[in-house]
N, CA, C and O atoms as a Maestro MAE file, in Angstrom:
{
 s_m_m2io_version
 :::
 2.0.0
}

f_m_ct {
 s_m_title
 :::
 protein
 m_atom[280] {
  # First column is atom index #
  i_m_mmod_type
  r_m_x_coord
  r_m_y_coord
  r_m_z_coord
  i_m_residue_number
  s_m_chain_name
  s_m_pdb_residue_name
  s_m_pdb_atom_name
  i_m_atomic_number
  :::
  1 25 226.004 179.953 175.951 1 A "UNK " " N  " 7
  2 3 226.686 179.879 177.232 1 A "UNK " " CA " 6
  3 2 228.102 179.369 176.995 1 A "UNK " " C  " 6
  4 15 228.461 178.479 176.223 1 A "UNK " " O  " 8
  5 25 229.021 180.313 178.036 2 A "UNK " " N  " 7
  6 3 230.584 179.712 177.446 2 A "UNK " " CA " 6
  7 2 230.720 178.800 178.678 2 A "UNK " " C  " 6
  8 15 230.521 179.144 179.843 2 A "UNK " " O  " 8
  9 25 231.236 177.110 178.069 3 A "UNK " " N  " 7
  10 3 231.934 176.608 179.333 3 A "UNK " " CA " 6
  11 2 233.243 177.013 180.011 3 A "UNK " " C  " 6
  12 15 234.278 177.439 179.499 3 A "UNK " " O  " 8
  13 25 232.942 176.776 181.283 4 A "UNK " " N  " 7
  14 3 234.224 177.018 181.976 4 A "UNK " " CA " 6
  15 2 235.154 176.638 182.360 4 A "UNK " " C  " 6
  16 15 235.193 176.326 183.551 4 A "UNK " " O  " 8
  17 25 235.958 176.536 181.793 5 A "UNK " " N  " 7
  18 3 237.714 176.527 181.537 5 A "UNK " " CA " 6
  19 2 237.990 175.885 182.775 5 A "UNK " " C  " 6
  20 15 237.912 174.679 182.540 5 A "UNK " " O  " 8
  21 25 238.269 176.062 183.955 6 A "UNK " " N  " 7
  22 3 238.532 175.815 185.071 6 A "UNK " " CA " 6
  23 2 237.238 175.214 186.070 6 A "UNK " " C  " 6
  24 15 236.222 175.902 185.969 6 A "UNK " " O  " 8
  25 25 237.151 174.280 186.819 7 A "UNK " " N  " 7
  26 3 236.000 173.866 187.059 7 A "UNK " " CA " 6
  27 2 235.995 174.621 188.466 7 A "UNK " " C  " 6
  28 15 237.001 175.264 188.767 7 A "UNK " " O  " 8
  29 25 235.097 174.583 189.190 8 A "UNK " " N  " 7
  30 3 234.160 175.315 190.216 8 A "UNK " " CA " 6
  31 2 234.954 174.679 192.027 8 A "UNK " " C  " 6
  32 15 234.826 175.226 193.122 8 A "UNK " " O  " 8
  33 25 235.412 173.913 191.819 9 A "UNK " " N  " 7
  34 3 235.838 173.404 192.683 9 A "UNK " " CA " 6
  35 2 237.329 173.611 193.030 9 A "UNK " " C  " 6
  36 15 237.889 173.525 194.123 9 A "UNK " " O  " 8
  37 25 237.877 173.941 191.676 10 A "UNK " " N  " 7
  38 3 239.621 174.382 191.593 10 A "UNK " " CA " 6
  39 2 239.474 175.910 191.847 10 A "UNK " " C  " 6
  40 15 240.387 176.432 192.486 10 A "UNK " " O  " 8
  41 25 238.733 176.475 191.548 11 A "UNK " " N  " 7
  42 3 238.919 177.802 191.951 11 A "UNK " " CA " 6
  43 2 238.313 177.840 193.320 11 A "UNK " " C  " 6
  44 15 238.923 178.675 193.988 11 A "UNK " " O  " 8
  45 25 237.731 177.493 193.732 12 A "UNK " " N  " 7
  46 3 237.133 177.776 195.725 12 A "UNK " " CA " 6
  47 2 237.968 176.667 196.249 12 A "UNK " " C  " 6
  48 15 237.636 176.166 197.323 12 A "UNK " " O  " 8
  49 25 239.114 176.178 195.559 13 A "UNK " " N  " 7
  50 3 239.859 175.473 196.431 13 A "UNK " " CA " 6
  51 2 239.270 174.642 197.011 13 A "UNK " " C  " 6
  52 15 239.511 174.716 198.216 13 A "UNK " " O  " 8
  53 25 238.437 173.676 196.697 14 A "UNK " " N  " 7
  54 3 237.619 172.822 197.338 14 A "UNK " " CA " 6
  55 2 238.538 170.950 197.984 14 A "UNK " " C  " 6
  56 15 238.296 170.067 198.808 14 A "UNK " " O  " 8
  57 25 239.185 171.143 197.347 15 A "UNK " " N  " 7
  58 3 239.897 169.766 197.457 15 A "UNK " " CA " 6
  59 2 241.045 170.493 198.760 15 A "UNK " " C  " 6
  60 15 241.469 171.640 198.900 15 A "UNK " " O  " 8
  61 25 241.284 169.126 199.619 16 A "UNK " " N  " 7
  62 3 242.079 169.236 200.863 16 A "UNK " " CA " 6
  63 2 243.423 170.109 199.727 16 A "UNK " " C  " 6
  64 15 243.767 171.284 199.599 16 A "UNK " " O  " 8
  65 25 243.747 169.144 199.253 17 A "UNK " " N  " 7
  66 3 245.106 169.718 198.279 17 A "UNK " " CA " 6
  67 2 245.111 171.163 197.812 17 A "UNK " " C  " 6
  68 15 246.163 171.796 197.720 17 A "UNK " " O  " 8
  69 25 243.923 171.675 197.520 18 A "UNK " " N  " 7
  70 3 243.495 173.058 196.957 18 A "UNK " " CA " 6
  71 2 243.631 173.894 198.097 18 A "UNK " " C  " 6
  72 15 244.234 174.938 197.849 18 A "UNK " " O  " 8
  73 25 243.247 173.751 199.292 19 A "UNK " " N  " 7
  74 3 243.252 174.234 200.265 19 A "UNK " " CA " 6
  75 2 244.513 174.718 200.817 19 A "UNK " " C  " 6
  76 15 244.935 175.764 201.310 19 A "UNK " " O  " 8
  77 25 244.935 173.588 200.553 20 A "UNK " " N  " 7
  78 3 246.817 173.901 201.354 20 A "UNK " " CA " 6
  79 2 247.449 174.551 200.578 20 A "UNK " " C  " 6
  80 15 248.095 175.500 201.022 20 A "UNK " " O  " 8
  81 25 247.477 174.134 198.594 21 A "UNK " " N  " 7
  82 3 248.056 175.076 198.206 21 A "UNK " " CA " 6
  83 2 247.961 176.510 198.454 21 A "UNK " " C  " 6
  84 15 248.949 177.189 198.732 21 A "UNK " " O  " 8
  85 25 246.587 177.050 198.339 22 A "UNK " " N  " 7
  86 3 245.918 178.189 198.711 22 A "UNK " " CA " 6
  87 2 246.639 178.606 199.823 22 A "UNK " " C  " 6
  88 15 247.292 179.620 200.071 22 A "UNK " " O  " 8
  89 25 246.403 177.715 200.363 23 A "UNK " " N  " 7
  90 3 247.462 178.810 202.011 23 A "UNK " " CA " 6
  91 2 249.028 178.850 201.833 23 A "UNK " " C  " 6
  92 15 249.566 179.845 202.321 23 A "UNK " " O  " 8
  93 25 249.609 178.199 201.394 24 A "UNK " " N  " 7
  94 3 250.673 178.618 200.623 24 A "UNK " " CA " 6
  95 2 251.105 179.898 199.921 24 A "UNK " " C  " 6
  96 15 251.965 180.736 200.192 24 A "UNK " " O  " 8
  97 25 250.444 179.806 199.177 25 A "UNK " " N  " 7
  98 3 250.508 180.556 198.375 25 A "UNK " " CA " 6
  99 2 250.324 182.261 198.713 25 A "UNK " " C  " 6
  100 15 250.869 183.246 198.215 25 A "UNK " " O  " 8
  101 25 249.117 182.081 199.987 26 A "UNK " " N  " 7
  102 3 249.095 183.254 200.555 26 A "UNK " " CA " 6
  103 2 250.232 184.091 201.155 26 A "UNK " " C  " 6
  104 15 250.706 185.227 201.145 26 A "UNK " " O  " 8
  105 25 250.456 182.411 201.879 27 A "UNK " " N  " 7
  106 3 251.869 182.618 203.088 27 A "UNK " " CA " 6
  107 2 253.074 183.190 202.453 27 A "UNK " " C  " 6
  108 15 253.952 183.759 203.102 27 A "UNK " " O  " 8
  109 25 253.100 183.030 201.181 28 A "UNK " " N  " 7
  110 3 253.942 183.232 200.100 28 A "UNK " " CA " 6
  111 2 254.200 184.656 199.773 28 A "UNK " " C  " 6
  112 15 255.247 185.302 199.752 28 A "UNK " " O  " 8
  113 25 252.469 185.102 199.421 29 A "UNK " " N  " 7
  114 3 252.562 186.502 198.719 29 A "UNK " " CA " 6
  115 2 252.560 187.288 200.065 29 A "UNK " " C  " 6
  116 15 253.321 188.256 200.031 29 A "UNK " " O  " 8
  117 25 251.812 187.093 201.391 30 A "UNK " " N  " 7
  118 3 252.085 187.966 202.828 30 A "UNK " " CA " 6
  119 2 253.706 188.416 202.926 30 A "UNK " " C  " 6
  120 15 254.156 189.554 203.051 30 A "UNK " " O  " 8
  121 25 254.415 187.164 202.827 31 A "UNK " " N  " 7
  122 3 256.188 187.243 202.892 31 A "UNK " " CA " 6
  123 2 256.796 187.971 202.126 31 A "UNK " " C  " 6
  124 15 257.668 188.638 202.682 31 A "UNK " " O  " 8
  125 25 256.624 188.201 200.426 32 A "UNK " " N  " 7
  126 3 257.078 188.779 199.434 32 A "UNK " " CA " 6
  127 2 256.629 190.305 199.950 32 A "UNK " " C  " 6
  128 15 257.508 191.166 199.983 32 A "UNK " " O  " 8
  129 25 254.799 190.762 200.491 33 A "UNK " " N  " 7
  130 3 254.810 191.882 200.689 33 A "UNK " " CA " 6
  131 2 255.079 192.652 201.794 33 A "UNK " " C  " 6
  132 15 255.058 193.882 201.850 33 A "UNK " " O  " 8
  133 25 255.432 191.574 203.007 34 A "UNK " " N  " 7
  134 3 256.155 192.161 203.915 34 A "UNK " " CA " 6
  135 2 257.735 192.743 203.170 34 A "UNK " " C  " 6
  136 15 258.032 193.900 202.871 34 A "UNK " " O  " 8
  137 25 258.456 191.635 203.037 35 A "UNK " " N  " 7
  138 3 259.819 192.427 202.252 35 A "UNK " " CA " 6
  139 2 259.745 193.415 201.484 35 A "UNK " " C  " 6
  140 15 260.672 194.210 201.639 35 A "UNK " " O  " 8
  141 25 258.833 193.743 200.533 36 A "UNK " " N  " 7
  142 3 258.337 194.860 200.054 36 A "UNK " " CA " 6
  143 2 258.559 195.877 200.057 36 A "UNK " " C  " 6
  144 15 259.143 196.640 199.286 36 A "UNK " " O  " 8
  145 25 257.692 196.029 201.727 37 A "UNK " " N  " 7
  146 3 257.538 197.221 202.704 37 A "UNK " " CA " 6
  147 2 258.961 197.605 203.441 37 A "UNK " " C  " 6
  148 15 259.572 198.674 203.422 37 A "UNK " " O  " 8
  149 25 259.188 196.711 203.911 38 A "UNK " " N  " 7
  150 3 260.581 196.779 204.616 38 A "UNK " " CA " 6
  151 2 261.859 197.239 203.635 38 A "UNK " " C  " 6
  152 15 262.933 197.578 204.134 38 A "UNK " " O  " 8
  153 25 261.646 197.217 202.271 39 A "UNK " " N  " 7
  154 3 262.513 197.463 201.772 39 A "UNK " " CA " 6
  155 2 262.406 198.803 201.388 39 A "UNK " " C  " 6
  156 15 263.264 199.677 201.260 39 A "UNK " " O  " 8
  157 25 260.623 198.803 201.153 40 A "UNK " " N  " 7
  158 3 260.645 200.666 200.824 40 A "UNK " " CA " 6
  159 2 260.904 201.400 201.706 40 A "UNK " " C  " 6
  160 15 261.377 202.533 201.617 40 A "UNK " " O  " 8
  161 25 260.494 200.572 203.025 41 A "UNK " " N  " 7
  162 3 260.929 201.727 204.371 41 A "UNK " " CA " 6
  163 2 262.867 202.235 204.604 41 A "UNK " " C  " 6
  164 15 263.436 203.129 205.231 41 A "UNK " " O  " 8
  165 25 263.355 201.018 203.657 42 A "UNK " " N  " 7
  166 3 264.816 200.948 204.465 42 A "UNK " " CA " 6
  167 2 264.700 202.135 203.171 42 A "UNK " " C  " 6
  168 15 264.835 203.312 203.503 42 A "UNK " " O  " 8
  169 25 264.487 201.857 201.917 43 A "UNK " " N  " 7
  170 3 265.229 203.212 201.109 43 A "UNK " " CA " 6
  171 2 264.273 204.470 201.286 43 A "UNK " " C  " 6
  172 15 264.673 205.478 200.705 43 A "UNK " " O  " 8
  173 25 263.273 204.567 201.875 44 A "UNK " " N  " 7
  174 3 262.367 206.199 202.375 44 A "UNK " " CA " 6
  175 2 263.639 206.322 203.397 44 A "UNK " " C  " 6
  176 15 264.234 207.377 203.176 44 A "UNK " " O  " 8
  177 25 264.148 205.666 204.303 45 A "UNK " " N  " 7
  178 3 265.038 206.064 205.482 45 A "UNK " " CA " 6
  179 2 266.361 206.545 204.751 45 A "UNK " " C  " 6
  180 15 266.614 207.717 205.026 45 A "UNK " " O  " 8
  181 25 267.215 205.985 203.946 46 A "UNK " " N  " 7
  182 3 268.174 206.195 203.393 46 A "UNK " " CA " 6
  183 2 268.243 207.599 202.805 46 A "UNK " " C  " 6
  184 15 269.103 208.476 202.883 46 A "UNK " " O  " 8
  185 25 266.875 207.522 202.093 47 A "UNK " " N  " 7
  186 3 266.659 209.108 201.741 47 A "UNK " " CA " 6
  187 2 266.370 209.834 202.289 47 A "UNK " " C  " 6
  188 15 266.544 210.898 201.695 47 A "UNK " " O  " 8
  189 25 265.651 210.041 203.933 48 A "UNK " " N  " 7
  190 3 265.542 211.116 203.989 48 A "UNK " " CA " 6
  191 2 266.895 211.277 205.122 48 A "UNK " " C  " 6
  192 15 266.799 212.173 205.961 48 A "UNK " " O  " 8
  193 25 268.440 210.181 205.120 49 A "UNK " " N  " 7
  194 3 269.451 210.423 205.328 49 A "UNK " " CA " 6
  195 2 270.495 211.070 204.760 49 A "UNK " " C  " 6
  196 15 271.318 211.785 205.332 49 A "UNK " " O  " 8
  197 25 270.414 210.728 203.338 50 A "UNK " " N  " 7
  198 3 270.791 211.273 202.441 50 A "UNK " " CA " 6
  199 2 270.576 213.044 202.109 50 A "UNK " " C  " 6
  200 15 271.316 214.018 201.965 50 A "UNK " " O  " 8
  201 25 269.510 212.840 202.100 51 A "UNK " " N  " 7
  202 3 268.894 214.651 201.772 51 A "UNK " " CA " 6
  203 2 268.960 215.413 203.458 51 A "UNK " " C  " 6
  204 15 268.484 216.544 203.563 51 A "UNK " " O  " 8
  205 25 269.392 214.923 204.359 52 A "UNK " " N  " 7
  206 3 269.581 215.331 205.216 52 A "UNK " " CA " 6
  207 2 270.966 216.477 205.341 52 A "UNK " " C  " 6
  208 15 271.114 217.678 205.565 52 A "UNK " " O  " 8
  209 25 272.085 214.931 204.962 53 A "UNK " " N  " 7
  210 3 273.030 215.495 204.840 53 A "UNK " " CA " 6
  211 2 273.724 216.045 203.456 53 A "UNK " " C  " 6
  212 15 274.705 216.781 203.353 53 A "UNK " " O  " 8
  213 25 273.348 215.775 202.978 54 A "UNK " " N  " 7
  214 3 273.281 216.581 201.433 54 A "UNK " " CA " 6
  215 2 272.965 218.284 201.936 54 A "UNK " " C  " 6
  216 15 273.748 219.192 201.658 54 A "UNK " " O  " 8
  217 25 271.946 218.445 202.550 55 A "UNK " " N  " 7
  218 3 271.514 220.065 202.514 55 A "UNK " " CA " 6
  219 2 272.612 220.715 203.438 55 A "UNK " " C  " 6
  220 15 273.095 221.845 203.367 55 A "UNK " " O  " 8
  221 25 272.936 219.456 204.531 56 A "UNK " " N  " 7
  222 3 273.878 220.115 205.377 56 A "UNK " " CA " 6
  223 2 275.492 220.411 204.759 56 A "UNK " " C  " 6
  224 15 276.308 221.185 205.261 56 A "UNK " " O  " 8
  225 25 275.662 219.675 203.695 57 A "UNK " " N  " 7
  226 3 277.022 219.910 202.843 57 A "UNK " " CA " 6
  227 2 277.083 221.212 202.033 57 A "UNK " " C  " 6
  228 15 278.009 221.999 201.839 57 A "UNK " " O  " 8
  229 25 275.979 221.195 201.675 58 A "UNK " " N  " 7
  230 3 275.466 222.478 200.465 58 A "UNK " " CA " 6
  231 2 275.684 223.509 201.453 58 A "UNK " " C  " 6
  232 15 276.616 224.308 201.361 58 A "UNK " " O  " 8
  233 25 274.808 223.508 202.437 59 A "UNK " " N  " 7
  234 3 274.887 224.622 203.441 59 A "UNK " " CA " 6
  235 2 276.025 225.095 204.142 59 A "UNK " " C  " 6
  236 15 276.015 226.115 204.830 59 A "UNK " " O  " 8
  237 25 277.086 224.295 203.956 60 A "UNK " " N  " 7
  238 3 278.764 224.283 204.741 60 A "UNK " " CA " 6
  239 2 279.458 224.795 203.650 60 A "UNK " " C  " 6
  240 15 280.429 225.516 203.877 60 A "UNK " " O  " 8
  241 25 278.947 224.411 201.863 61 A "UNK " " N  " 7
  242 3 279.799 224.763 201.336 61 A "UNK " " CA " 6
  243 2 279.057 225.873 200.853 61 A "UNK " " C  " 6
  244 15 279.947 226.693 200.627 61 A "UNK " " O  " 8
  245 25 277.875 226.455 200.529 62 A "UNK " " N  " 7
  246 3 277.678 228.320 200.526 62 A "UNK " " CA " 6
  247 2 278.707 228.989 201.727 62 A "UNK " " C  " 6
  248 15 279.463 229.912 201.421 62 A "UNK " " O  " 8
  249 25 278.670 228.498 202.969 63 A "UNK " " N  " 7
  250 3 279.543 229.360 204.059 63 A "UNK " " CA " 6
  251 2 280.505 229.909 204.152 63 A "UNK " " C  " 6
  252 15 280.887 230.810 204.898 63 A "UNK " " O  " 8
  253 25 281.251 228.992 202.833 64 A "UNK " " N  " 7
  254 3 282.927 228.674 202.517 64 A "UNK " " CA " 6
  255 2 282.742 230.075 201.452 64 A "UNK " " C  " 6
  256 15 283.430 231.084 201.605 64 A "UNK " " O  " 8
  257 25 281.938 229.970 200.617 65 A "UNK " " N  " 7
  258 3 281.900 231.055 199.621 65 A "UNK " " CA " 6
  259 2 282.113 232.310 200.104 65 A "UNK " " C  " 6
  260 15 282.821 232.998 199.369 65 A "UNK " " O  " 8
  261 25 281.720 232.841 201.129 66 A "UNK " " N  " 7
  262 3 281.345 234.089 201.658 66 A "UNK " " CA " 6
  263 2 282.285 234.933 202.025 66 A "UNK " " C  " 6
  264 15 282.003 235.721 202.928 66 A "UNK " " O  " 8
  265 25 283.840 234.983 201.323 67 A "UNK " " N  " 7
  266 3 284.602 235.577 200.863 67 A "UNK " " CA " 6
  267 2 285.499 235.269 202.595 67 A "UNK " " C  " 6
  268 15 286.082 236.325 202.845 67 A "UNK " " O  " 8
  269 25 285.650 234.664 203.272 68 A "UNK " " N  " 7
  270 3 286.165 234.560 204.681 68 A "UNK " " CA " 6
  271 2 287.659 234.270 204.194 68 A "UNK " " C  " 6
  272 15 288.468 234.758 204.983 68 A "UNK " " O  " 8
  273 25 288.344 233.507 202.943 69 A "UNK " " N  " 7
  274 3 289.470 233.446 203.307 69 A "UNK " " CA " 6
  275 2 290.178 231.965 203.261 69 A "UNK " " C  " 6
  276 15 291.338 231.694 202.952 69 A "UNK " " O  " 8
  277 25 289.269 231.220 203.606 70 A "UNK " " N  " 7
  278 3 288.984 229.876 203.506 70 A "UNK " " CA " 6
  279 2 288.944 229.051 202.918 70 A "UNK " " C  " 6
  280 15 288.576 227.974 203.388 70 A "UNK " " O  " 8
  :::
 }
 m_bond[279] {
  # First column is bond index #
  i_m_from
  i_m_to
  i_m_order
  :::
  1 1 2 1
  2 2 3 1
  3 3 4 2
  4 3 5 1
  5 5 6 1
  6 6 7 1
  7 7 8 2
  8 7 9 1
  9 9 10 1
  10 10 11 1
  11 11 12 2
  12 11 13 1
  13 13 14 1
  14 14 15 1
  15 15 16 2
  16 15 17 1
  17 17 18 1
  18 18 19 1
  19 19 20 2
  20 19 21 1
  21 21 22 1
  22 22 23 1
  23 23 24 2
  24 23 25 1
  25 25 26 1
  26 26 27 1
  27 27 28 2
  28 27 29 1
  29 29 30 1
  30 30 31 1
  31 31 32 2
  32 31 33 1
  33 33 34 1
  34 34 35 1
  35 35 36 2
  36 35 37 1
  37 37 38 1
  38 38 39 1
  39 39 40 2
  40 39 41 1
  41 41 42 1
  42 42 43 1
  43 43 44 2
  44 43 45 1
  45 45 46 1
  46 46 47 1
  47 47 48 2
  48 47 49 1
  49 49 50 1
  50 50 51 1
  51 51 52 2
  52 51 53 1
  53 53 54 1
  54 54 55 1
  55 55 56 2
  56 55 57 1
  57 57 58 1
  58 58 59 1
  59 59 60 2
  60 59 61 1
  61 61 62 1
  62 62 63 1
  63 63 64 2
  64 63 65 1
  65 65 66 1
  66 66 67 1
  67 67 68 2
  68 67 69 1
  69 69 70 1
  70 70 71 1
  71 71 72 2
  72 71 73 1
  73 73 74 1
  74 74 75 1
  75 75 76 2
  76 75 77 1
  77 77 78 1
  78 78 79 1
  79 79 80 2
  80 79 81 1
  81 81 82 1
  82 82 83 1
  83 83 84 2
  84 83 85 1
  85 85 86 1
  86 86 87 1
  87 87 88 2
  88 87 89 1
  89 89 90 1
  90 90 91 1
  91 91 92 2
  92 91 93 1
  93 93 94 1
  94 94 95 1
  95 95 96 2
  96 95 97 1
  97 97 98 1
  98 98 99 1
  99 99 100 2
  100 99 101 1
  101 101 102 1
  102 102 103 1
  103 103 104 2
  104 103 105 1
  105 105 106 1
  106 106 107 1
  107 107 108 2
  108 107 109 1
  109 109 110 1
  110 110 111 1
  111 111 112 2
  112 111 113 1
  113 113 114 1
  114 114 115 1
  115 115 116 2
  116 115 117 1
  117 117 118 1
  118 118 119 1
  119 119 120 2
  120 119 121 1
  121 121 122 1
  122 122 123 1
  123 123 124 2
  124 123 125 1
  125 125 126 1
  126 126 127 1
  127 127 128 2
  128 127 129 1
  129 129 130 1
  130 130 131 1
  131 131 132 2
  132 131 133 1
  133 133 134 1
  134 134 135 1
  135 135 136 2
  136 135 137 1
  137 137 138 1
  138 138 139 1
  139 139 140 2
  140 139 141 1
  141 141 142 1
  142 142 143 1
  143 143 144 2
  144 143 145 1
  145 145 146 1
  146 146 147 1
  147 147 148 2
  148 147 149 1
  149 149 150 1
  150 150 151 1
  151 151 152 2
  152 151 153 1
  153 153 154 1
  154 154 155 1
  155 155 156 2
  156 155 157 1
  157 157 158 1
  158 158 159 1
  159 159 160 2
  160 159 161 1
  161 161 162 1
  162 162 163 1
  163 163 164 2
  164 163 165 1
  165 165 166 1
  166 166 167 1
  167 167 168 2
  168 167 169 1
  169 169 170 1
  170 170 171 1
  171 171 172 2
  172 171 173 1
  173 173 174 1
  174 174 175 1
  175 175 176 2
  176 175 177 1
  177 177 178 1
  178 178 179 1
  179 179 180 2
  180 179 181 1
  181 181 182 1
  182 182 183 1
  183 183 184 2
  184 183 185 1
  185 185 186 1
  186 186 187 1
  187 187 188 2
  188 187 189 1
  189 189 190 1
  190 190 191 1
  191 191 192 2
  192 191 193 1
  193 193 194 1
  194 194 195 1
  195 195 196 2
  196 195 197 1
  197 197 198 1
  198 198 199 1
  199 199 200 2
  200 199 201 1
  201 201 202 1
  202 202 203 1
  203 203 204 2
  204 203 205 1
  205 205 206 1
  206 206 207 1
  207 207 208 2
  208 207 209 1
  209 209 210 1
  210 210 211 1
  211 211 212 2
  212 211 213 1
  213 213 214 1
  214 214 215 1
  215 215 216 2
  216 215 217 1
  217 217 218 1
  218 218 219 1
  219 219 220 2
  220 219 221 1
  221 221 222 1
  222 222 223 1
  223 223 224 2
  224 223 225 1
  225 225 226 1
  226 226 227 1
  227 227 228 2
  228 227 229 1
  229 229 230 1
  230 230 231 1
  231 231 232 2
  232 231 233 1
  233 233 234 1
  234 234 235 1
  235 235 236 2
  236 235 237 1
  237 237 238 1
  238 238 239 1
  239 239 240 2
  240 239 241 1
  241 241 242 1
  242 242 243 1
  243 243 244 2
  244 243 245 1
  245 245 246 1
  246 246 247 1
  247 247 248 2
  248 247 249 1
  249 249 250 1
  250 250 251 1
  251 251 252 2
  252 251 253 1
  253 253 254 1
  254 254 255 1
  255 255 256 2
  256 255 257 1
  257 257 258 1
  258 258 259 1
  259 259 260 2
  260 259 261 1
  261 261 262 1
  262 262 263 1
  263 263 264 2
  264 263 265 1
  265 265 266 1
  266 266 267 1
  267 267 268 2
  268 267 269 1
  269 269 270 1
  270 270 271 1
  271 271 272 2
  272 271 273 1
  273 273 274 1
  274 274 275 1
  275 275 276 2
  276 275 277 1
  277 277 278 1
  278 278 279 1
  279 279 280 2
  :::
 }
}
């Protein structure tokens, strides 16, 4: 039998102190993965601003090609 490294009580957070860190820590990683999200959403938005007007440039400048003079 292997003993265990960490005792039974530090991992279920059993001590008042264990407890609070624990919620900390949650409160911690909830915050980091809200920003996360919010950040992938701001650059999914950027891009599909970007490729928006990107197609619309491409598409203005084939128009120009089309021997008009221009």
């Amino acid at each position: 039998m292997i003993p265990a490294l960490i005792s039974s009580s530090t991992t279920s957070g059993g001590t008042a102190a264990g407890q609070a860190g624990l919620a900390t820590a949650r409160g911690t990683l909830d915050a980091r993965q809200q920003q996360l999200e919010d950040a992938r959403a701001v650059e999914r938005a950027w891009r599909e601003f970007y490729d928006e007007h990107r197609a619309d440039f491409l598409a203005s400048c084939a128009g120009r090609k089309g021997g008009d003079g221009k």
